[in-house]
Structure formats: C-alpha cells, structure tokens
C-alpha positions as a Markdown table, in Angstrom:
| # | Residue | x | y | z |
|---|---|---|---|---|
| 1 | Unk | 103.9 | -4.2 | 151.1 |
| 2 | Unk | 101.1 | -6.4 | 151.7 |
| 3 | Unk | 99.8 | -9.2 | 149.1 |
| 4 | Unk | 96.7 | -7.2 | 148.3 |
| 5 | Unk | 98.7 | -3.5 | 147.6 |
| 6 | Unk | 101.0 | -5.9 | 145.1 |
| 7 | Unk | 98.4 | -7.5 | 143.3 |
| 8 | Unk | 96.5 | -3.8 | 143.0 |
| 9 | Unk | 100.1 | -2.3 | 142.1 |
| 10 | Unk | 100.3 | -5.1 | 139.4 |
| 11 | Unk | 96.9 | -4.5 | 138.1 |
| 12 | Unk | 97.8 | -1.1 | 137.6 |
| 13 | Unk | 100.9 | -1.6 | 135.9 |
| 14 | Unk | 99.2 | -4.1 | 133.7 |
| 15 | Unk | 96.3 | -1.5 | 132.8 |
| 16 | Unk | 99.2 | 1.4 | 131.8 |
| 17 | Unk | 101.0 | -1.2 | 129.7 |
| 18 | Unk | 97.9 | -2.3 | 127.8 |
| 19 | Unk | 96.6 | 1.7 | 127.7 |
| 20 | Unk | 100.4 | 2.3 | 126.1 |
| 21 | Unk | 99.8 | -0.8 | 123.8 |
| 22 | Unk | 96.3 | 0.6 | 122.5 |
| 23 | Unk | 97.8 | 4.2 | 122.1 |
| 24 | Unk | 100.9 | 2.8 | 119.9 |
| 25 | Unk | 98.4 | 0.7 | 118.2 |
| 26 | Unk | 96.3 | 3.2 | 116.9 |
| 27 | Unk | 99.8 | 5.4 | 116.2 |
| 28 | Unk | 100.6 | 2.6 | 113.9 |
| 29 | Unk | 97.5 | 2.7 | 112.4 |
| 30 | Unk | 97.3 | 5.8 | 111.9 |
| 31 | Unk | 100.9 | 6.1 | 110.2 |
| 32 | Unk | 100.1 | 3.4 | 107.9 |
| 33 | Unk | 97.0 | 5.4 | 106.7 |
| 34 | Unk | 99.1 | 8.7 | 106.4 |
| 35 | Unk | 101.8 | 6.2 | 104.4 |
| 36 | Unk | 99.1 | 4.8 | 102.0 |
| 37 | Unk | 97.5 | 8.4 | 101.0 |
| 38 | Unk | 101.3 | 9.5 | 100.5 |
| 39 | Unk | 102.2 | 6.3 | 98.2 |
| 40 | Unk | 99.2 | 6.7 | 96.3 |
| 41 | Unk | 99.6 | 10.8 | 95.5 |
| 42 | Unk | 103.3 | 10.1 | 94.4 |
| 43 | Unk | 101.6 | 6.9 | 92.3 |
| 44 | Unk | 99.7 | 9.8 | 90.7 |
| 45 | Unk | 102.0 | 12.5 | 90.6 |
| 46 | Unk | 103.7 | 10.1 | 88.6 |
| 47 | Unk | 101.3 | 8.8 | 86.1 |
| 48 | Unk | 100.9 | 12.2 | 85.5 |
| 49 | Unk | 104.5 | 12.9 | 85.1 |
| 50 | Unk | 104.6 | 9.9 | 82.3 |
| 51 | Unk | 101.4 | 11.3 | 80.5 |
| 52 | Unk | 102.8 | 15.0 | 80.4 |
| 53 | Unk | 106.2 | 13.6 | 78.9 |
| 54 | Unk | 104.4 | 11.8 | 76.4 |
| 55 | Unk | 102.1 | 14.7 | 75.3 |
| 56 | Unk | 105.1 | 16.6 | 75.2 |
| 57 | Unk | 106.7 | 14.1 | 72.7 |
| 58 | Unk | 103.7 | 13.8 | 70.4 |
| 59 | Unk | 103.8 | 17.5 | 70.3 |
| 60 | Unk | 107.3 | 17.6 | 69.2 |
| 61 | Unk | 106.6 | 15.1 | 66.5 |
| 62 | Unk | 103.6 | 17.1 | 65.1 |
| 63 | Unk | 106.0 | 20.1 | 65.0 |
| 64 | Unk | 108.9 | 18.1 | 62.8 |
C-alpha cells in the first residue's frame, strides 16, 4: 500500500466516522424532542387527571 492510498484510506475512514457521528447526532436530537413532547402530554394528562378528581369531589360534596 503506498503512502498516498493510506492517507486517502484514512481520509475516508475519517469522513464515515464523522458522517456516523452527525447521523447519531441528529438521532439524539431527535429522541430528545420525541422525549420532551411525551413528558409534557403525561404533564397534562396529569393535571387533568388532578382537576377531574377534584371536580369529582366537589360534586360529591354538593350531593351530601
């Protein structure tokens, strides 16, 4: 193998590892985004949850 087919080898390796980096990057990203909209609908699903227990309870108070 000669010096300049290593150096191009290298090169090439170097630009699949930062392609793989960028790709797993933006994976993260995009996971974090998708974990965010999740934690803020269960944040509301359970405000909603607290609100509906205690309209519930002031019904049954009005009923006694």
């Amino acid at each position: 193998m000669s010096v300049v087919n290593a150096a191009g080898s290298g090169e090439r390796k170097a630009a699949v590892e930062s392609a793989a980096l960028k790709s797993s990057e933006q994976r993260v990203k995009q996971l974090q985004k998708e974990l965010r909209r999740k934690e803020k609908a269960l944040a509301e699903s359970a405000a909603l949850l607290v609100l509906q227990k205690k309209l519930q309870a002031l019904w049954e108070d009005e009923d006694q």
